[in-house]
GULO-116810 format. One record per residue (C-alpha): residue number from 0; residue in three letters; chain; x, y, z. Coordinates in steps of 0.1 Angstrom, whole numbers, plus 5000, padded with zeros to 4 digits. Each point is the difference from the previous one (the first is absolute). Example, Ala and Ser with C-alpha at 12.3 -4.5 7.8 and 13.67 -1.06 7.14 Angstrom:
<0 "ALA" "A" <5123 4955 5078>>
<1 "SER" "A" <5014 5034 4993>>
//
This chain:
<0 "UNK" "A" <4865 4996 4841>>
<1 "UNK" "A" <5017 4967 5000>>
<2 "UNK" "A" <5032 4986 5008>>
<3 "UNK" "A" <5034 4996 4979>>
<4 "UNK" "A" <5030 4980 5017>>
<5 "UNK" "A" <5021 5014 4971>>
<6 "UNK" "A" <4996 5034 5013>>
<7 "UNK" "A" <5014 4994 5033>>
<8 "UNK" "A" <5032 5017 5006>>
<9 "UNK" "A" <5035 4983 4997>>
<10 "UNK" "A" <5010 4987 5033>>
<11 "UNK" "A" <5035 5012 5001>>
<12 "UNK" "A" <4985 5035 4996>>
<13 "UNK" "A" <4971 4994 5023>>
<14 "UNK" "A" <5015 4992 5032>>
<15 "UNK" "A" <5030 5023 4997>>
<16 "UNK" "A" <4972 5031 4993>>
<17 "UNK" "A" <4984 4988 5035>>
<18 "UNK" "A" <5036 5008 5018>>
<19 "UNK" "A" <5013 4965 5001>>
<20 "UNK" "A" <5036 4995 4990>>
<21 "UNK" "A" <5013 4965 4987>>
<22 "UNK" "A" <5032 4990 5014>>
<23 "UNK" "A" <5003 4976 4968>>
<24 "UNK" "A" <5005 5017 4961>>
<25 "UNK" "A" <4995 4967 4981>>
<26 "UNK" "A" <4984 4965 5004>>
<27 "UNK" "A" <4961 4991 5004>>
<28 "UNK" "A" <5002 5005 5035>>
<29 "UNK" "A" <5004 5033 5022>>
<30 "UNK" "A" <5003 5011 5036>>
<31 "UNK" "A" <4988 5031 5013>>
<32 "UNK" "A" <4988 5009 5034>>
<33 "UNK" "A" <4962 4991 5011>>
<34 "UNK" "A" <4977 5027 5005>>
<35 "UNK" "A" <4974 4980 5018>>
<36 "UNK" "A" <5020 4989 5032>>
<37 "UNK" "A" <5031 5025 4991>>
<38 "UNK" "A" <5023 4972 4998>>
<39 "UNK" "A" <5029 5009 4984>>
<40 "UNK" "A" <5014 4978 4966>>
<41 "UNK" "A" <4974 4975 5007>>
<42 "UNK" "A" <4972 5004 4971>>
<43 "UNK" "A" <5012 4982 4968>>
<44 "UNK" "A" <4985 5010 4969>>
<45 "UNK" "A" <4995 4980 4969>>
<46 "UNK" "A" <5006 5027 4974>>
<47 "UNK" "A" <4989 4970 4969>>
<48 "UNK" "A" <4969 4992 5014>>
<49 "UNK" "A" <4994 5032 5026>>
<50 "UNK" "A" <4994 4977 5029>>
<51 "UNK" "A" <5012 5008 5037>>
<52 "UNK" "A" <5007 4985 5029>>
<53 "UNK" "A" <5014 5006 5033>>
<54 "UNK" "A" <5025 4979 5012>>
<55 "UNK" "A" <5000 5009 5040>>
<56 "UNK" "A" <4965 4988 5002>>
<57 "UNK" "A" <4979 5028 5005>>
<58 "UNK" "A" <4977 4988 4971>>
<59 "UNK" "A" <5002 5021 4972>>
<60 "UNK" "A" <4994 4981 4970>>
<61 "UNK" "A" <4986 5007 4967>>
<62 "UNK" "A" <5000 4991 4958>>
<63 "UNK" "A" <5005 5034 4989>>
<64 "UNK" "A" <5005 5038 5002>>
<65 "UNK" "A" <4961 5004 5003>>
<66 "UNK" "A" <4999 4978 5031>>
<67 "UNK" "A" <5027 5014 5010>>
<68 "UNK" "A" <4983 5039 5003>>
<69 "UNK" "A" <4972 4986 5014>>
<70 "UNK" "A" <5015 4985 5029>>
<71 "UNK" "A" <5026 5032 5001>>
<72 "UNK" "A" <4969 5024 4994>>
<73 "UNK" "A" <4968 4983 5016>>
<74 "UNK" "A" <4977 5002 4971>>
<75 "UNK" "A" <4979 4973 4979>>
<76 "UNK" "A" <5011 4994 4966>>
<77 "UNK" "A" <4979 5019 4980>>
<78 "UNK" "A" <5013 5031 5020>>
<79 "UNK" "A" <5039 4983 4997>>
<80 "UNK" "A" <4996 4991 4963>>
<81 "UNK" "A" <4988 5039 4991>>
<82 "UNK" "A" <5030 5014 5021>>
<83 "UNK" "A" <5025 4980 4981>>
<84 "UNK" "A" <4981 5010 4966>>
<85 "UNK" "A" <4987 4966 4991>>
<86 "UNK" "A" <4967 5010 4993>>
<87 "UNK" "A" <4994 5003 4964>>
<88 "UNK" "A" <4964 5022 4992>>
<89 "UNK" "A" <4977 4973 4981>>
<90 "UNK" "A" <4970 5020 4997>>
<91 "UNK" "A" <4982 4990 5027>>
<92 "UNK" "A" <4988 5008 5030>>
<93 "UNK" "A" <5020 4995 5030>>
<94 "UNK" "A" <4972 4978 5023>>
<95 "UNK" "A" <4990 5020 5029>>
<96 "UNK" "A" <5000 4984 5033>>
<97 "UNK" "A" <4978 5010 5029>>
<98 "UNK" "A" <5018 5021 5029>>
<99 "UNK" "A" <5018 4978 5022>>
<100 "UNK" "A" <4996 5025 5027>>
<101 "UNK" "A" <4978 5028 5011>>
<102 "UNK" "A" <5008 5037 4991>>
<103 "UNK" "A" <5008 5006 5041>>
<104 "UNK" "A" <5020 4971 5004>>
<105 "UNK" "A" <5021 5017 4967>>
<106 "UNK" "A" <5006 5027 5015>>
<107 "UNK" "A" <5010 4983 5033>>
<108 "UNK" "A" <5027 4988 4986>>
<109 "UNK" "A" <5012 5028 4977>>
<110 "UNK" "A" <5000 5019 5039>>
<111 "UNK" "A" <5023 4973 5011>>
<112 "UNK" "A" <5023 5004 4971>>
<113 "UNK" "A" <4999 5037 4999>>
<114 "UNK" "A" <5012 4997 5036>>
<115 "UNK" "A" <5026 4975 4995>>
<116 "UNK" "A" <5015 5023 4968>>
<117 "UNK" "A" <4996 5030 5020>>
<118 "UNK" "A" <5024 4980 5030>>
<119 "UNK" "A" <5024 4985 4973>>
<120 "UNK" "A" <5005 5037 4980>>
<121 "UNK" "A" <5005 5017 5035>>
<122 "UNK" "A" <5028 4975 5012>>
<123 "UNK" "A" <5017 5003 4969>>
<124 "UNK" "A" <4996 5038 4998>>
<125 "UNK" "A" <5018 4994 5033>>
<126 "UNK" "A" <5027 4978 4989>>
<127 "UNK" "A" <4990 4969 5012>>
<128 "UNK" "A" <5008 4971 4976>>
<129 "UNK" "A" <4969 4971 4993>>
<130 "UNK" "A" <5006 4970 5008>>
<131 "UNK" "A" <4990 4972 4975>>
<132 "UNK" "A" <4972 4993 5023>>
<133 "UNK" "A" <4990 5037 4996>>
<134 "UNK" "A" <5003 4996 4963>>
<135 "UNK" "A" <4981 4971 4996>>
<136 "UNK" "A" <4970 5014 5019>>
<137 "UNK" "A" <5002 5029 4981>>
<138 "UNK" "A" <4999 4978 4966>>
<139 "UNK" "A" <4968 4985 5016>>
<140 "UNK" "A" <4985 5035 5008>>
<141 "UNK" "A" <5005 5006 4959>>
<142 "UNK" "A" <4985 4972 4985>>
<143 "UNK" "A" <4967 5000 5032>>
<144 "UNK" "A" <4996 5036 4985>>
<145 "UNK" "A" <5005 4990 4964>>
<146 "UNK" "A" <4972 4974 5002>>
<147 "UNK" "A" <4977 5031 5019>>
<148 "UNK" "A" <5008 5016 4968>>
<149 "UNK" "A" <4990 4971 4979>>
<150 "UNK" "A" <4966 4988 5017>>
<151 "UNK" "A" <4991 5037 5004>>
//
């Protein structure tokens, strides 16, 4: 597998299919609320060159829609560039990389996340709204089980 900028999604579309809405229809520049503090109209978007950045200081910063779901996401950017289909098939072997955990500590975590899924589905079986907080964590929980997946 190897990587191919070109098949990186258009920005515009990208951000807008992960929820965010731009207040802004034309110019370079967008605003749109930022999921990594929940600040609302305070990420800016560069929607030419795909960078962000949050204006209120929180620290979110990055050159492009692949930063930009690995931040959002949690994952490396082999595991970014294959969600957002930038992975073109070459031939050859994808390098395998020794476990960076044991098989217990694996399923340690995958526990942890069941649980916290379990929690999340119940409250909103309930009614109860998430929180940003809440939906960030549960972002985490995805992409902590996606690498499991990955490595296993």
């Amino acid at each position: 597998m190897s990587f191919d900028r070109a098949r990186l999604p258009d920005p515009v579309d990208y951000y807008e299919a992960q929820g965010l809405q731009f207040r802004e229809r034309r110019g370079k520049w967008r605003t749109t609320e930022c999921r990594f503090h929940g600040g609302s109209d305070s990420l800016r978007v560069n929607v030419h060159t795909e960078g962000f950045i949050c204006m209120a200081g929180c620290g979110a910063r990055g050159g492009d829609v692949l930063a930009y779901e690995m931040a959002i996401a949690g994952t490396d950017f082999p595991t970014a560039a294959r969600t957002l289909g930038a992975c073109v098939d070459d031939g050859k072997p994808s390098p395998r990389k020794p476990s960076p955990f044991t098989a217990r500590d694996a399923l340690d975590v995958l526990r942890a996340e069941a649980v916290l899924v379990a929690v999340a589905a119940g409250n909103l079986a309930q009614g109860v709204v998430l929180s940003d907080a809440d939906r960030k964590r549960l972002l985490k929980a995805t992409a902590r089980v996606q690498t499991i997946a990955e490595v296993a």
